[in-house]
MITI-730292 format. One line per 2 residues: number of its first residue (from 1); their letters; for each residue x, y, z of C-alpha. Coordinates in steps of 0.25 Angstrom, whole numbers. Last residue first. Layout:
<nodes>
NUM) A) X/Y/Z ~ ...
</nodes>
This chain:
<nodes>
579) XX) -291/759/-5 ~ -287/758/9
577) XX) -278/749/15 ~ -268/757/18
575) XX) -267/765/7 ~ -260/757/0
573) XX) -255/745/9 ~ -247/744/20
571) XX) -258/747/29 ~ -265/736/24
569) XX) -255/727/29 ~ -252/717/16
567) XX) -251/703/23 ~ -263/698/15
565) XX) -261/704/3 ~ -252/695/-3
563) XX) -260/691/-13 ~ -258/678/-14
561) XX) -258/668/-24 ~ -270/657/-24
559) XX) -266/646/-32 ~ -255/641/-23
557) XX) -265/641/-10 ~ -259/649/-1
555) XX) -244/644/6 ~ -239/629/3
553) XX) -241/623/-11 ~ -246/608/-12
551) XX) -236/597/-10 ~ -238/595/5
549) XX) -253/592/5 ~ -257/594/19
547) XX) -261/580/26 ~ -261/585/39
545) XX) -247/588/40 ~ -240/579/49
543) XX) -228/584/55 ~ -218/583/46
541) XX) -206/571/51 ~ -194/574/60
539) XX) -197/565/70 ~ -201/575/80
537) XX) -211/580/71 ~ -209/590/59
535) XX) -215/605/57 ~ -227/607/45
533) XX) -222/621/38 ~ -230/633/43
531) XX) -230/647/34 ~ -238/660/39
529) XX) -242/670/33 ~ -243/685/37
527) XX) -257/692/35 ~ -259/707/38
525) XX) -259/719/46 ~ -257/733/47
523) XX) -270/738/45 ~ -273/752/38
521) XX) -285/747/30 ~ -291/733/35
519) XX) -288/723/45 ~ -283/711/35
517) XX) -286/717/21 ~ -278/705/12
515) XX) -279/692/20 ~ -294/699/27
513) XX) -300/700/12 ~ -314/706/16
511) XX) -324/700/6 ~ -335/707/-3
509) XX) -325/710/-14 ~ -328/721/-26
507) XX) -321/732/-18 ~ -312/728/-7
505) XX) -320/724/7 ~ -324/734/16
503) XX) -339/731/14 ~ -335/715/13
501) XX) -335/716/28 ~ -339/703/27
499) XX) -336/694/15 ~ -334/681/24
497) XX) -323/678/14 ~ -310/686/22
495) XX) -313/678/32 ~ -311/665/22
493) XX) -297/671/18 ~ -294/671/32
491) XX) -297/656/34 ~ -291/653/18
489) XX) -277/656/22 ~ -276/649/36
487) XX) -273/657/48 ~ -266/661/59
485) XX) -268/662/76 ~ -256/664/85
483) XX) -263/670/97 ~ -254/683/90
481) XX) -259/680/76 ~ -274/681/85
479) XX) -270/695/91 ~ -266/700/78
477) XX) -280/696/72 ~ -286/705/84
475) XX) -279/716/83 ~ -280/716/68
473) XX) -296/713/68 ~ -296/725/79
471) XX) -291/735/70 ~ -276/739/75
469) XX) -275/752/83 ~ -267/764/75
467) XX) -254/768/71 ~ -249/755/66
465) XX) -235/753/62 ~ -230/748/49
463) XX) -224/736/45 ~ -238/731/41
461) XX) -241/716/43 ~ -246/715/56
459) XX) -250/699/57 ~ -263/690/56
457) XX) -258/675/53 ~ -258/666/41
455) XX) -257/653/39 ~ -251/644/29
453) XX) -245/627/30 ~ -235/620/26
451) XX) -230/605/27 ~ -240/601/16
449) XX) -249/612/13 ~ -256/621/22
447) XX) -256/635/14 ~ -270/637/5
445) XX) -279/626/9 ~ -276/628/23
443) XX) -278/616/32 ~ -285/618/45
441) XX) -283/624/58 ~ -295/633/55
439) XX) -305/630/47 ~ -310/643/37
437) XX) -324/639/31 ~ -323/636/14
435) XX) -322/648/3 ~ -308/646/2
433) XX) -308/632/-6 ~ -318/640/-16
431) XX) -303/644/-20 ~ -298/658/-19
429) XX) -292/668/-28 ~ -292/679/-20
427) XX) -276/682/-19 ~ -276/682/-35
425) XX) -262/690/-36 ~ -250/690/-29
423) XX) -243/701/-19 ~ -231/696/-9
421) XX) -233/702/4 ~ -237/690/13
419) XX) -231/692/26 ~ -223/680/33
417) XX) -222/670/41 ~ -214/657/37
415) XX) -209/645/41 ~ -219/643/54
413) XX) -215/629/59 ~ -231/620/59
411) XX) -231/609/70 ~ -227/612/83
409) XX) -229/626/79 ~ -245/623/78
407) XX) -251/636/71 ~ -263/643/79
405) XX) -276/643/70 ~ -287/656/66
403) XX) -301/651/62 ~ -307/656/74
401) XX) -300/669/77 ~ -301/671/61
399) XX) -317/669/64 ~ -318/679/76
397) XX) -309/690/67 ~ -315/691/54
395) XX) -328/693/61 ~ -322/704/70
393) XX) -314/709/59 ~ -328/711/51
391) XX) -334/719/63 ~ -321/728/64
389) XX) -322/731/50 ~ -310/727/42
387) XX) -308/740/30 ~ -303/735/15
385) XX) -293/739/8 ~ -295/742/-7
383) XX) -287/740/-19 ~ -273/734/-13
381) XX) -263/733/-24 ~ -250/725/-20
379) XX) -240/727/-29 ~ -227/731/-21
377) XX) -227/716/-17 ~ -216/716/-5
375) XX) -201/711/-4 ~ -197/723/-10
373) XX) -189/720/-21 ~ -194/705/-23
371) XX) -208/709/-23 ~ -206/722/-31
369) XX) -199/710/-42 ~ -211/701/-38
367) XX) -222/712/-43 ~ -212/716/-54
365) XX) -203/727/-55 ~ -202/739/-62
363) XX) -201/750/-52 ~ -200/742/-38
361) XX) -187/751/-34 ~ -185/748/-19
359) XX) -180/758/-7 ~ -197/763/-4
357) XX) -197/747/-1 ~ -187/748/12
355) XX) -177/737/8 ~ -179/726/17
353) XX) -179/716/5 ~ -187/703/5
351) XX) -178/693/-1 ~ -182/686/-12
349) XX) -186/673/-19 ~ -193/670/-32
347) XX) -197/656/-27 ~ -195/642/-34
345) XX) -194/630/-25 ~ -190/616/-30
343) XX) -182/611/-18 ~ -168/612/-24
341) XX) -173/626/-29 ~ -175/633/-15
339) XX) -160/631/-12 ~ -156/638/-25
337) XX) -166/648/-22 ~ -160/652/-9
335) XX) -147/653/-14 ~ -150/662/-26
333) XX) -158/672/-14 ~ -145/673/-6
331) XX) -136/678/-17 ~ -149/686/-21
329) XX) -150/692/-9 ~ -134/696/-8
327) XX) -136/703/-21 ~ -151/710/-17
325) XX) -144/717/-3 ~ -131/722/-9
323) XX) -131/730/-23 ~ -146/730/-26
321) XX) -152/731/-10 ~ -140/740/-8
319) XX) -142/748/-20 ~ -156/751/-16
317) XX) -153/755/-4 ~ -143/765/-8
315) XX) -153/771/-16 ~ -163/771/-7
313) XX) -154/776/5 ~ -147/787/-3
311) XX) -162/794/-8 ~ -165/794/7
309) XX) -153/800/12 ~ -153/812/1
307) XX) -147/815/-13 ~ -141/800/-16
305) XX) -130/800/-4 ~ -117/805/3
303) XX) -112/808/16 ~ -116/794/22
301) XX) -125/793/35 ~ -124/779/38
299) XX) -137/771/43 ~ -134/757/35
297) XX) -141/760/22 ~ -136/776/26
295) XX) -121/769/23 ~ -125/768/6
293) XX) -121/759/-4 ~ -117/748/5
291) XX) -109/740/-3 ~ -103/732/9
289) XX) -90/737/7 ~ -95/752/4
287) XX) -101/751/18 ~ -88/745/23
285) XX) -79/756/17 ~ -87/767/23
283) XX) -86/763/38 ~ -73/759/38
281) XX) -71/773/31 ~ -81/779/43
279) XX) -72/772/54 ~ -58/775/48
277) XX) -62/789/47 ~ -68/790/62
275) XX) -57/781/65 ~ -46/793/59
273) XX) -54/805/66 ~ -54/797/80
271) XX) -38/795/77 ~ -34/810/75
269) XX) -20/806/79 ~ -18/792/85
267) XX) -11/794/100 ~ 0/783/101
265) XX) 2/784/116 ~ 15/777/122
263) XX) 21/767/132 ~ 34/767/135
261) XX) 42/755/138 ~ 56/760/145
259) XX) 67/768/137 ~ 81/764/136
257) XX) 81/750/132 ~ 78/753/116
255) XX) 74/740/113 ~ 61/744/106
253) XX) 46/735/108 ~ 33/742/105
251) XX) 18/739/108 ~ 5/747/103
249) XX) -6/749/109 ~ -21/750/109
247) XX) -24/736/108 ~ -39/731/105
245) XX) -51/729/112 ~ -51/729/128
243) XX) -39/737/129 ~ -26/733/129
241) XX) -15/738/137 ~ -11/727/148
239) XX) -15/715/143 ~ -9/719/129
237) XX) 5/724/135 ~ 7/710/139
235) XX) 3/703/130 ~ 13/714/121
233) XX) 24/710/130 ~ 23/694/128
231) XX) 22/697/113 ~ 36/705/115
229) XX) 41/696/121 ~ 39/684/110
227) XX) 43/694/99 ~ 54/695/107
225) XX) 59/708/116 ~ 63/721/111
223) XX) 70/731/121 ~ 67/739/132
221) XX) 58/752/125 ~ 45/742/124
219) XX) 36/753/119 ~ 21/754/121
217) XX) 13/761/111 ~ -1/767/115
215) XX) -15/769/108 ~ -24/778/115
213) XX) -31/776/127 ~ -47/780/125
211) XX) -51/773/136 ~ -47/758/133
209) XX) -60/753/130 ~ -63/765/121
207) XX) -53/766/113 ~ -54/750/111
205) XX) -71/753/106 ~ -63/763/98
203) XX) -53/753/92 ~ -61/742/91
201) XX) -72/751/82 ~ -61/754/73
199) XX) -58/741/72 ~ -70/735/67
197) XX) -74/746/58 ~ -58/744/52
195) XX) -62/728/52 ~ -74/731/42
193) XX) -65/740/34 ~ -57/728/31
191) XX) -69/722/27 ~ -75/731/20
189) XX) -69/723/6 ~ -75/713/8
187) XX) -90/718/9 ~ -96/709/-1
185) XX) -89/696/7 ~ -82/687/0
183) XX) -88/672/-7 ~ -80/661/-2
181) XX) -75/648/-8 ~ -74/654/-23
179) XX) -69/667/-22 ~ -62/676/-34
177) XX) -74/682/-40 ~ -85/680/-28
175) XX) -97/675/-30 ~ -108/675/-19
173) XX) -107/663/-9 ~ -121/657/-5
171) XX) -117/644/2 ~ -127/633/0
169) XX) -122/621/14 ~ -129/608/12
167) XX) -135/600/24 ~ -143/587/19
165) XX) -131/583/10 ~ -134/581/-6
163) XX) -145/584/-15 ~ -142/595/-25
161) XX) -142/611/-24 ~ -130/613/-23
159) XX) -127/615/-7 ~ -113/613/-2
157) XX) -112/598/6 ~ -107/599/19
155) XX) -93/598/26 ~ -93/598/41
153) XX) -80/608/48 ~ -76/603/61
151) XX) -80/613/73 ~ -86/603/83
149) XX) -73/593/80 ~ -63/604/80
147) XX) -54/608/69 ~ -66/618/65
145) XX) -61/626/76 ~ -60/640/66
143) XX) -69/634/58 ~ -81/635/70
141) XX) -96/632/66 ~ -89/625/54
139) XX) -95/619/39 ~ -89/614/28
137) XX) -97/616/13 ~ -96/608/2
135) XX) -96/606/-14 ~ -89/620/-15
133) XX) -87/618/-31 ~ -76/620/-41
131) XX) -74/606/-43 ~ -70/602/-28
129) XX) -72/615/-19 ~ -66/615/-5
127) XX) -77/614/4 ~ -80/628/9
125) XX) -82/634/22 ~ -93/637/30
123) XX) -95/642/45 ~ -94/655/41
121) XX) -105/653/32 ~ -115/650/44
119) XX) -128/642/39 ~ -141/646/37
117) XX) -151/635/33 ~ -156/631/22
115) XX) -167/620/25 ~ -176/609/19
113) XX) -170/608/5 ~ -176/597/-3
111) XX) -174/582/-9 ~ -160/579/0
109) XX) -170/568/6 ~ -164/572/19
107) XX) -169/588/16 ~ -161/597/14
105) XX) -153/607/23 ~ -145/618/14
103) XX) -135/625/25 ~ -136/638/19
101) XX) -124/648/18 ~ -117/662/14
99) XX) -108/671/9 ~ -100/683/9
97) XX) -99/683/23 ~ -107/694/29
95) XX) -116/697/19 ~ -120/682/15
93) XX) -120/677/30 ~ -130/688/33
91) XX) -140/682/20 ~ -137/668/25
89) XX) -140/672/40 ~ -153/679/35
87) XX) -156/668/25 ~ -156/658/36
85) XX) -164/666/47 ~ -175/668/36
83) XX) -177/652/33 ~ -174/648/21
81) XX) -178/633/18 ~ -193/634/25
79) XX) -196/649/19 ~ -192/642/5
77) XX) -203/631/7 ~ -214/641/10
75) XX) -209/649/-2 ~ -210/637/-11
73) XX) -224/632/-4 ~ -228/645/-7
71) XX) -224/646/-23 ~ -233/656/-29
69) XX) -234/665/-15 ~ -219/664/-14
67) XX) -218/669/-29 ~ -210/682/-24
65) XX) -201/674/-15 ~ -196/680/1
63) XX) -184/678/8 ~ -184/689/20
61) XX) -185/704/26 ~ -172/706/20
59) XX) -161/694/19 ~ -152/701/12
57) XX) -155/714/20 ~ -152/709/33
55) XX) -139/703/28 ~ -135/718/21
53) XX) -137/723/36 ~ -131/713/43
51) XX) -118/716/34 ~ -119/732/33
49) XX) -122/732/51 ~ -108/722/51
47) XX) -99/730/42 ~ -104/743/49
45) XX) -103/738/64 ~ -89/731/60
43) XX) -85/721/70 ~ -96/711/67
41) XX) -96/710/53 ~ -82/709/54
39) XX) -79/697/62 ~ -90/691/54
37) XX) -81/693/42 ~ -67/688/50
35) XX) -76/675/53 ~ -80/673/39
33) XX) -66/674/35 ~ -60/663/46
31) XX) -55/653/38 ~ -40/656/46
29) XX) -36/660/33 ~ -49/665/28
27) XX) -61/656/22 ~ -55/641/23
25) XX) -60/630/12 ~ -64/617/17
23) XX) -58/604/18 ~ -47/607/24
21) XX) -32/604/23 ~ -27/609/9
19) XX) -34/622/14 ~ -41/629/4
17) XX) -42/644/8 ~ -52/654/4
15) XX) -46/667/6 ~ -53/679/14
13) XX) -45/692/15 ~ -37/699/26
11) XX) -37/709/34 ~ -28/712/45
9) XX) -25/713/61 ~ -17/724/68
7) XX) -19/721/86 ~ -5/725/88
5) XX) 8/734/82 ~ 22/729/87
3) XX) 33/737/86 ~ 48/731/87
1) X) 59/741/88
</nodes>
């Protein structure tokens, strides 16, 4: 008798492969790998929610430097090469495929790095190495056609660090012992597991498609034909029997020519009992996989914990951020700064976590370490806050309406927007430069430099939500962001000079501070700054820049640090706002 079983597939694992033929290095037997791990991001609801998640997570709420306010013209020029979209992917493809990539873009004199951009790792493959090294980088949108003109695989230069090609592809690829062209995935050996998530969900979603039918044999009792006749029978049987996903039968040749083809039900005994056990081990086995150290991260109720849910969330958390989240961050972080020194810019750089802060130990750590940890200053001190009269915000309000400008898109590109929330010292330390009368539309002393330029525009701050009517200064400063209205440095600094209202102001002062008390106790709002880079012309060129010094410092005056204050909502102070 001949049986024949359909539809069984295997697993089996990545090999580098140097072909005698081919310039580049194959990922896979059919160089396929990366496309057998997207595959199974996107078959497995567990695999693939884990994966986006950890992706998310890397990348947090953004890349951020603790001496930003030191070094602006650094940070400016760091927001210009790394854009957020970028880092996302790169964080995504370093998750899901082991590894990532930047296509390193400099500029024609090969003296700086204008750009790195995003660029697809399945659509990389090695250059055979020559002295140990991977000297270059092919690239495909298509391997599996790459035989064809459009799809033909282009070399370019791997990044070092050094001068060379404009385009120059920087691979961020984790070591591995035992891998030298690739790095695997973390999760590996959940794979297998993956493609049981996968089918088990095939096979219900087939159950349901084809009515609940059960599996069935059908037996050829007349004889056994060729391999070829047999194919030509199974076609046949296939068109007629299978259901929209997946076959549900099995196919039999004998030669016992007595009996006529039969067709035959194969119940499964207790089978909703054993895919309930294959689905929660599948379940299971990609978590540990992954490293999760607990499901209830990821909304799965678990049997087990540290004493009760909350106490098992914190922990848990913790560890991920430590064992998982923090790794892959600083594989990406080591990248970043190594682009960052071929143009001459030093930052403390960091991602800003999206750990809930009540999950973060800060005992014994430093103003930037807290910084670093939670992604805001856990320092900040606020004395008194002070009240904002109606009759002084109407005052505030006529002159910041007429001192207040509407940025040109055609010729500044807004590079970054952003909240202010890193703490520094000597805020008030102003110039006799600031003293003078507000013009609008006019250079800033302490951000237009060069191809950049500062302002800043009135926002809601606060993540929380308001229970009450805004005060009429807050309405009404709102109302002018939304009319598109921002503002130099030094025009809200001199409001905040006119020393009226000085009744509510903080003890020993005479001036209301609007940068760092905005509406008052209770509001919601607060400062976000905005950074401008000058756009080029038709031809390519900068558009002119009106005689701004280029070489100085972009950002506040250098010699005046930040408080930070200024986008702190005083109802996310202590307090309030009061004192």
């Amino acid at each position: 008798m001949s049986f024949k079983v359909l539809n069984f597939s295997s697993v089996t694992m990545p090999k580098a492969i140097e072909s005698p033929s081919k310039e580049w290095v194959l990922y896979g037997e059919d160089n396929d790998y990366f496309q057998y791990l997207i595959d199974r991001y996107n078959g497995s609801a567990v695999s693939n929610a884990i994966i986006s998640s950890v992706s998310d997570q890397i990348y947090g709420e953004g890349l951020s430097a603790t001496n930003s306010d030191k070094r602006p013209l650094d940070y400016a020029k760091m927001r210009t090469i790394f854009k957020g979209e970028d880092l996302k992917r790169v964080a995504g493809d370093l998750k899901l495929l082991g590894q990532g990539a930047f296509n390193i873009v400099w500029n024609k004199g090969r003296t700086e790095i204008l750009k790195a951009k995003h660029i697809p790792m399945q659509n990389l493959r090695p250059e055979k190495a020559t002295e140990g090294e991977i000297k270059g980088w092919y690239y495909s949108d298509n391997w599996k056609e790459h035989r064809k003109d459009k799809y033909r695989p282009e070399r370019v230069e791997a990044f070092t660090g050094a001068r060379g090609e404009v385009h120059q592809i920087l691979v961020i690829k984790p070591y591995a012992a035992g891998f030298f062209y690739f790095s695997p995935v973390d999760y590996a050996g959940s794979l297998k597991w993956a493609e049981i998530d996968e089918e088990i969900a095939d096979y219900h979603l087939s159950n349901i498609q084809n009515g609940f039918a059960p599996t069935m044999m059908v037996n050829f009792n007349n004889g056994l034909p060729t391999e070829d006749e047999q194919n030509v029978i199974e076609r046949k049987v296939e068109q007629k029997l299978q259901g929209a996903t997946g076959k549900k039968w099995l196919l039999s040749f004998n030669d016992d020519n007595s009996n006529a083809t039969t067709i035959e039900s194969l119940p499964i005994s207790e089978a909703s009992e054993q895919y309930k056990f294959l689905s929660e081990e599948a379940t299971k086995k990609i978590l540990v996989g992954h490293k999760v150290t607990s499901p209830m991260l990821f909304g799965i109720k678990d049997a087990t914990g540290f004493g009760n849910n909350a106490d098992e969330i914190k922990v848990a958390s913790q560890l991920w951020d430590n064992t998982v989240i923090k790794p892959k961050q600083n594989q990406l972080l080591e990248a970043i700064n190594d682009v960052l020194a071929v143009n001459g810019i030093v930052l403390d750089t960091y991602f800003k976590t999206l750990q809930p802060i009540e999950f973060i130990e800060t005992e014994g750590l430093n103003a930037e370490e807290k910084e670093k940890e939670t992604g805001v200053d856990m320092a900040e001190n606020f004395s008194k806050k002070p009240f904002l009269s109606d009759e002084f915000g109407d005052e505030l309000l006529d002159e910041l309406e007429l001192i207040g400008e509407e940025n040109n898109p055609d010729e500044w590109e807004l590079i970054s927007e952003e909240v202010i929330d890193t703490t520094q010292d000597g805020f008030h330390q102003f110039s006799d430069a600031l003293k003078s009368d507000a013009k609008p539309n006019e250079k800033s002393s302490y951000g237009d430099v060069g191809l950049y330029k500062v302002r800043y525009v009135y926002s809601k701050t606060s993540k929380k939500t308001a229970t009450g009517k805004s005060r009429k200064f807050c309405t009404r400063m709102i109302e002018m962001a939304s009319s598109g209205l921002e503002y130099r440095y030094e025009d809200i600094e001199n409001m905040s000079d006119k020393g009226v209202n000085s009744q509510f102001s903080p003890k020993g002062s005479s001036t209301y501070n609007l940068f760092k008390y905005k509406g008052g106790v209770n509001c919601y709002h607060g400062w976000m700054r905005r950074i401008y880079f000058r756009k080029r012309g038709a031809n390519g060129r900068i558009l002119p820049n009106k005689g701004m010094d280029n070489e100085r410092r972009v950002g506040n005056n250098p010699y005046i640090k930040q408080k930070g204050a200024e986008a702190k909502a005083p109802i996310d102070t202590p307090n309030k706002g009061r004192k």
